[in-house]
C-alpha positions in Angstrom: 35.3 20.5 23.7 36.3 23.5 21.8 32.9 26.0 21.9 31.9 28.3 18.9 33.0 32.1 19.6 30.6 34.6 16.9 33.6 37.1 16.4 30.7 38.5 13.2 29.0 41.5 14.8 25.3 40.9 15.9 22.9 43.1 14.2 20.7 44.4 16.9 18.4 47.0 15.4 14.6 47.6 15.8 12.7 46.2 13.3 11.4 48.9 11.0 8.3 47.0 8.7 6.1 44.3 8.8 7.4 40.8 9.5 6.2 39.3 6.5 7.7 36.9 3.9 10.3 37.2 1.6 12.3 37.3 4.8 16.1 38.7 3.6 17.3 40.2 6.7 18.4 43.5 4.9 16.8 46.5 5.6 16.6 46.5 9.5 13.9 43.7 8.3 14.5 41.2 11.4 16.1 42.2 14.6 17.0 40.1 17.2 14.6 40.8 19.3 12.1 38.8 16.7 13.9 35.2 16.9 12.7 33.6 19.7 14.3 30.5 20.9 13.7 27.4 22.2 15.2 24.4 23.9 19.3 25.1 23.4 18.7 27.5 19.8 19.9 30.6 20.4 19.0 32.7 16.6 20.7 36.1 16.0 21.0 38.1 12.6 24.6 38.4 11.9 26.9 39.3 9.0 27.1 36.7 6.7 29.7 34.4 6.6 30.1 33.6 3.2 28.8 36.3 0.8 29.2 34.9 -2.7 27.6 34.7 -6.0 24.8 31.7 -4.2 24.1 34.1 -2.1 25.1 37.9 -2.1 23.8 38.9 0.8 25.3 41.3 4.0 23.2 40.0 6.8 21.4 36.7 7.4 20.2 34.4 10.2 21.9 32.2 12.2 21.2 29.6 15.2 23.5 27.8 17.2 22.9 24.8 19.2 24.1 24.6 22.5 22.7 21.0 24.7 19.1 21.3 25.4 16.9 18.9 23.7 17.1 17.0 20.1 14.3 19.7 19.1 16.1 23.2 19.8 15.7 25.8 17.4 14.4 29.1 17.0 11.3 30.9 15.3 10.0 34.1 13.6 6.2 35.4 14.2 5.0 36.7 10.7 2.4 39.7 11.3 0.4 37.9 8.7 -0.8 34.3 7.8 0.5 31.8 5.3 -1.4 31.8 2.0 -1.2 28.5 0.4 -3.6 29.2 -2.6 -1.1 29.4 -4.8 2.5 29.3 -3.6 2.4 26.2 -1.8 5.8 25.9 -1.2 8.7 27.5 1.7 12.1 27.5 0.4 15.3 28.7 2.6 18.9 29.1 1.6 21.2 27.0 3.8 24.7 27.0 5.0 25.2 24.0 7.1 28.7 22.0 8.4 27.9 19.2 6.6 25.9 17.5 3.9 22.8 15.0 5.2 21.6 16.8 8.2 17.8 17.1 9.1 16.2 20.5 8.6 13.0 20.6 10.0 10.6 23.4 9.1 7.1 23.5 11.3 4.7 26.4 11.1 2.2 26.8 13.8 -0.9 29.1 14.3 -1.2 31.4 17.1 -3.7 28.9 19.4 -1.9 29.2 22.8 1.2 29.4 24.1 4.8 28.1 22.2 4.5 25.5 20.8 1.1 26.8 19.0 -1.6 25.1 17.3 -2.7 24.3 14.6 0.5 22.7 13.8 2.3 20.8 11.1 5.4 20.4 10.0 8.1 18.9 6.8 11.6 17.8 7.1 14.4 18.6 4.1 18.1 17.4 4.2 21.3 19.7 3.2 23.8 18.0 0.8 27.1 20.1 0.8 29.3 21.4 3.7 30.1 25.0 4.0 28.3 26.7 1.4 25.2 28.0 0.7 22.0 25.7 -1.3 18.4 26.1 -1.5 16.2 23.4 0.3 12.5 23.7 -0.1 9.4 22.2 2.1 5.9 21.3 0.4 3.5 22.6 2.2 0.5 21.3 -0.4 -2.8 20.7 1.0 -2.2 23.3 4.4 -5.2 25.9 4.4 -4.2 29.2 4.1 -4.5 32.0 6.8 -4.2 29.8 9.9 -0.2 29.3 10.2 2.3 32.2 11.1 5.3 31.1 12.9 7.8 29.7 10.9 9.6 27.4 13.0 13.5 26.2 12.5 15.0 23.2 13.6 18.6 22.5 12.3 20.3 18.7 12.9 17.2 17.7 14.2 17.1 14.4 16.5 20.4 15.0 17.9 22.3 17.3 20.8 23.9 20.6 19.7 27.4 21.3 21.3 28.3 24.6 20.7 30.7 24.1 18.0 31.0 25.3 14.3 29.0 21.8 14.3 25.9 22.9 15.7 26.1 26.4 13.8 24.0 26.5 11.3 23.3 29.7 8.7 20.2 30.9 6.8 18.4 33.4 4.5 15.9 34.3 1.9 12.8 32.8 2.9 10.1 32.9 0.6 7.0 31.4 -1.3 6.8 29.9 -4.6 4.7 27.7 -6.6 6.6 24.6 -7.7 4.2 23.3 -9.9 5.2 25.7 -12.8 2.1 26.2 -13.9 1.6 21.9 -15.0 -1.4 20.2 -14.0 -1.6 18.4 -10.6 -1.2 14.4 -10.6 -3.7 11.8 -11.0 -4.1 8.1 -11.7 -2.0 6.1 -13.5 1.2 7.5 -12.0 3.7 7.0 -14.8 5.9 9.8 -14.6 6.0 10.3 -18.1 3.7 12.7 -19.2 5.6 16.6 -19.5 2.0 18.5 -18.9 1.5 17.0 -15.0 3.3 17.8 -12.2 5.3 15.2 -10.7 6.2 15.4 -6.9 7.2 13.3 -4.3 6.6 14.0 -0.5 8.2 11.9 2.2 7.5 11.6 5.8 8.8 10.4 9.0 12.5 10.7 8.0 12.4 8.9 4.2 13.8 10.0 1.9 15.4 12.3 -0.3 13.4 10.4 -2.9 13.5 11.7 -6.4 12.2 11.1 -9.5 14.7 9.9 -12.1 14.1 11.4 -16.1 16.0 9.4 -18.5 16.6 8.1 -21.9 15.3 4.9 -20.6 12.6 6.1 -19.2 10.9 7.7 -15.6 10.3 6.4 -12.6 10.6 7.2 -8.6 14.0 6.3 -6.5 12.9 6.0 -2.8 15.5 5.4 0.3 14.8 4.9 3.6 17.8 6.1 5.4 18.8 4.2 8.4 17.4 7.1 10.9 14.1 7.3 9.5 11.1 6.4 11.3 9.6 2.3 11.2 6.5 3.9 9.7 9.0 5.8 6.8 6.9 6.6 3.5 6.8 8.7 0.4 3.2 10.0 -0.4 3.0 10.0 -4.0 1.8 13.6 -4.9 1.5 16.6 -2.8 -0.9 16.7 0.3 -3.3 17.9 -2.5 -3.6 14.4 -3.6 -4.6 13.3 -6.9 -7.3 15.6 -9.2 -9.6 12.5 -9.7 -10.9 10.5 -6.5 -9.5 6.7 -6.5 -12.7 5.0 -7.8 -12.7 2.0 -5.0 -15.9 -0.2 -4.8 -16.7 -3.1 -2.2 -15.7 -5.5 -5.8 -13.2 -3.2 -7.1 -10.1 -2.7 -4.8 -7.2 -3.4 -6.2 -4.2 -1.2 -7.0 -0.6 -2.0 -8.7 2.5 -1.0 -8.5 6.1 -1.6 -9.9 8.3 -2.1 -7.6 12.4 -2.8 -8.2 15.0 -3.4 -4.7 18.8 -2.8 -5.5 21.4 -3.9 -2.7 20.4 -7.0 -1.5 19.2 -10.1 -2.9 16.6 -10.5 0.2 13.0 -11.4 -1.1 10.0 -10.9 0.9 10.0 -7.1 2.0 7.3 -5.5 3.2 5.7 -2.9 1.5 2.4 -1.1 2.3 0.3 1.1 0.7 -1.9 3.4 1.8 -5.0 5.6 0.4 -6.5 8.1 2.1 -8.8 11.6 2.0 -6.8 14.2 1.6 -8.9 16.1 3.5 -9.6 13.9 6.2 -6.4 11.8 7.0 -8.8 9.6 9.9 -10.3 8.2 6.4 -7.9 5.9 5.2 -7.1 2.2 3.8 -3.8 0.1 4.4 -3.2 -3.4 2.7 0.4 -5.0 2.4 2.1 -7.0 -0.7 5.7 -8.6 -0.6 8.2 -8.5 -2.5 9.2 -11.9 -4.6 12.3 -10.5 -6.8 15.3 -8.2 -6.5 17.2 -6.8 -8.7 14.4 -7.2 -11.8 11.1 -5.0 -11.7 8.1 -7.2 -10.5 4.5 -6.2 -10.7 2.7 -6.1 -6.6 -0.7 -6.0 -6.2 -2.4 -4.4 -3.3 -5.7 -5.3 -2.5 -7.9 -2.8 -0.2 -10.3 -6.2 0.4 -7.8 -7.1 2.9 -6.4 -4.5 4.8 -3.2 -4.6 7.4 -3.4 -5.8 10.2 -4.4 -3.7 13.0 -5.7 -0.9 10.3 -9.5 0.3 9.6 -11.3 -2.3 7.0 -11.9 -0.6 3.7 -15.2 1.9 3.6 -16.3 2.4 -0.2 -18.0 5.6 0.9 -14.9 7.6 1.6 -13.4 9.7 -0.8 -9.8 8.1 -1.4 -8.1 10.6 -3.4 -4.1 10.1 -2.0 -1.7 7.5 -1.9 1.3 6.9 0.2 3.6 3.8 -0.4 5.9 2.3 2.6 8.6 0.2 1.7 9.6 -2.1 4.5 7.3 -1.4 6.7 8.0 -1.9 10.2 12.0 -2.3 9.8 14.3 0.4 10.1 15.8 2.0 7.1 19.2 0.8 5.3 20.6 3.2 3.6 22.5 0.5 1.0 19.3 -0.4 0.1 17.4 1.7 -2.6 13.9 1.2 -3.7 12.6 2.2 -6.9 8.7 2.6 -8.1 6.5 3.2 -11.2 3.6 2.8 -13.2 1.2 3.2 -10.3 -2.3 2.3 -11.4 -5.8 0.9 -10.1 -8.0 -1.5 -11.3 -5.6 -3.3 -13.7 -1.6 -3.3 -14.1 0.2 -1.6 -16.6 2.6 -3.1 -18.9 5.9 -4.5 -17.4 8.4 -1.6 -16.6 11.9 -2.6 -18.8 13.6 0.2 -17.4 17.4 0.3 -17.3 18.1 1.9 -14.1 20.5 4.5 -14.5 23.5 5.2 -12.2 23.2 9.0 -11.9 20.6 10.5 -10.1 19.4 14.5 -10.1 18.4 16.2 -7.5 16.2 18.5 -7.1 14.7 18.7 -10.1 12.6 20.6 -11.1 15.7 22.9 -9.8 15.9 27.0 -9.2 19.0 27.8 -8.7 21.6 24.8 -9.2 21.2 20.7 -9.9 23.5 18.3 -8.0 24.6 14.7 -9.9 24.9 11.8 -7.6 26.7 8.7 -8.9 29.7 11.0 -10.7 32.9 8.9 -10.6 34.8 11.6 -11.7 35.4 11.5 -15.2 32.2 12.1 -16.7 31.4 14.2 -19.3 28.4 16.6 -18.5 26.7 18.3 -21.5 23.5 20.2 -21.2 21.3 22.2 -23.6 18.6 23.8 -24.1 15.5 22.8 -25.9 16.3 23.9 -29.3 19.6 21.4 -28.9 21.9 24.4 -28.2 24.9 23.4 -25.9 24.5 25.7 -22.9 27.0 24.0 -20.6 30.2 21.6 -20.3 32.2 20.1 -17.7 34.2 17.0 -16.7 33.3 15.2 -13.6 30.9 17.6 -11.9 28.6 16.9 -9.2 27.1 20.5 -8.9 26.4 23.0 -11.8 24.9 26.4 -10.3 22.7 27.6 -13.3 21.1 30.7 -11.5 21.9 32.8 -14.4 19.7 30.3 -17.1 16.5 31.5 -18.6 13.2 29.3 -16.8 12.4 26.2 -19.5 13.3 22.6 -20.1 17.1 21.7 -20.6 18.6 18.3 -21.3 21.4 16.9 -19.2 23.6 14.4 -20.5 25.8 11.9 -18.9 28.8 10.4 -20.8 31.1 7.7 -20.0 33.0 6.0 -22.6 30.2 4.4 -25.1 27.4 5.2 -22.5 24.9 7.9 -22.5 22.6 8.7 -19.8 20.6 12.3 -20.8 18.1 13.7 -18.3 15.2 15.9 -18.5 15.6 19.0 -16.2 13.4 21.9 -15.7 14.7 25.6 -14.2 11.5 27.0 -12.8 
């Protein structure tokens, strides 16, 4: 096995300010001496790489992983805590081996020893090899001024081995709010309305889901990838949960969802849903509905009157106000198999969902920097413009477009192939 030499020189200077976020690594701003690793990470600050026009900069992180255990990484102490108030959101620019690896990002308090508490932690996944993306972590609903070490885990789940493999690059963390200003979600869920904030926030390994804009309509894509956890969800919001509580009564408990399964024709899948206090995640409901239909949109009701087995019985009294939906519960995750969700309402179902599901999907959007197209065969045409209907952009067959130099705003992306259109909503914030 041929090991990883760093022929870039190691910046080993003595940090000169505070250790506070943006983190850059210019300026003498991280030494060292300030990553501390863990496990088989070993972090250094190094000369980039790859200095290019997704990222310009000299110096940046890096951590290599060497055996140890399927969690080694490395972490920075910030001199001051998180605020979450506002910029609920940690974003890091990438440069990984390969597209599909774990990055998981945990921040900790300064209770005791490595690891710290309090503690909690969100996972994001790269998508290109060898060159540099933003991923961001949703940190929604985390009080502010109790975490401050921001803690790095690259390829989590699996053994490092010292290669370019298990070398992994990084930069530029910083704060934002992703919301853009729109208001925070709340019952029904259709995903259509351009003043709220639509997010989705997955857990246990799910995931990337997204939330598909088109022509034909919104709605949520959800997969559960074959390494993600039995208990795999997507919460439907942001740990914030929704701005209205969920108005359950000990006669009023039921909830609806529409629910679509491509890649298999199997019936009967398992999907759960869960509400909850967002402030209290001990206070919480679980019932179970099956699937009858695949490949056509079916209405599934979830009753709270009859919760899953081996979960707490429904208590009117709390104060439900967040919803997480599991789709085969208690199976591990297939990545051929994608589930797809909408119109999320309680007390009485919306009207069938007629959606045409669209081939393409977008991701991330809302976007800062650049929007990658899944589902590109290669001979697409890709048109984009800006509100007013000016054409800002063209290209054949792309499955990246970096668009760091557009104004913030709402731009529509269309997807051409022979007679057929697809055209997306997509917002720069």
């Amino acid at each position: 096995m041929r090991k990883i030499f760093i022929l870039i020189l190691l910046i080993s200077s003595t940090t000169t300010s505070q250790i506070q976020l943006p983190i850059d690594f210019e300026n003498n701003q991280i030494s060292n001496e300030d990553i501390i690793d863990f496990n088989g990470g070993s972090g250094y600050v190094v000369y980039s790489p790859q200095i290019d026009s997704e990222n310009p900069s000299e110096n940046v992180g890096v951590i290599i992983r060497d055996g140890g255990d399927i969690w080694a990484g490395s972490y920075i102490e910030l001199d001051n805590y998180l605020d979450f108030s506002t910029n609920t959101t940690l974003n890091m620019r990438v440069l990984s081996p390969y597209p599909g690896l774990m990055v998981k990002f945990k921040i900790e308090g300064d209770q005791g020893d490595f690891p710290s508490e309090p503690a909690t932690e969100r996972d994001a996944y790269t998508t290109t090899t060898n060159q540099w993306e933003l991923l961001s972590w949703d940190f929604s609903g985390e009080p502010s001024n109790t975490y401050r070490k921001l803690v790095l885990m690259f390829d989590f789940g699996t053994i490092g081995d010292g290669t370019i493999n298990s070398t992994f690059y990084f930069d530029d963390i910083y704060q934002t709010d992703p919301s853009g200003g729109l208001n925070q979600m709340d019952l029904p869920v259709t995903f259509e309305d351009p003043n709220v904030y639509y997010v989705l926030t997955d857990f246990g390994g799910n995931g990337p889901s997204t939330i598909l804009e088109t022509t034909d309509g919104n709605y949520a894509r959800v997969e559960k990838n074959s390494g993600a956890e039995t208990w795999a969800g997507v919460t439907i919001g942001t740990g914030n949960g929704f701005i209205n509580e969920i108005p359950v009564t000990n006669t009023d408990t039921k909830m609806y969802v529409h629910v679509y399964v491509s890649g298999t024709e199997q019936t009967g899948i398992p999907v759960r849903l869960k509400i909850e206090d967002s402030n209290d995640p001990t206070k919480s409901v679980e019932t179970e509905s099956f699937t009858t239909q695949s490949g056509e949109w079916e209405t599934m009701e979830f009753d709270f009157s009859n919760e899953a087995e081996g979960t707490a019985e429904l208590n009117a009294n709390y104060n439900f106000d967040m919803a997480s939906i599991f789709f085969n519960f208690g199976s591990t995750g297939n990545q051929n198999i994608v589930y797809y969700f909408d119109n999320v309402s309680f007390g009485s179902a919306l009207s069938t969902n007629e959606n045409i599901l669209s081939e393409y999907k977008l991701y991330p959007n809302p976007f800062i920097d650049k929007i990658n197209i899944f589902g590109i065969a290669g001979n697409e045409l890709v048109v984009i413009n800006d509100i007013l209907g000016k054409e800002v952009y063209r290209g054949i067959g792309v499955e990246k477009i970096n668009l760091s130099n557009y104004v913030k705003g709402t731009y529509f992306l269309t997807i051409s192939k022979g007679s057929r259109n697809n055209t997306f909503k997509i917002i720069k914030k």
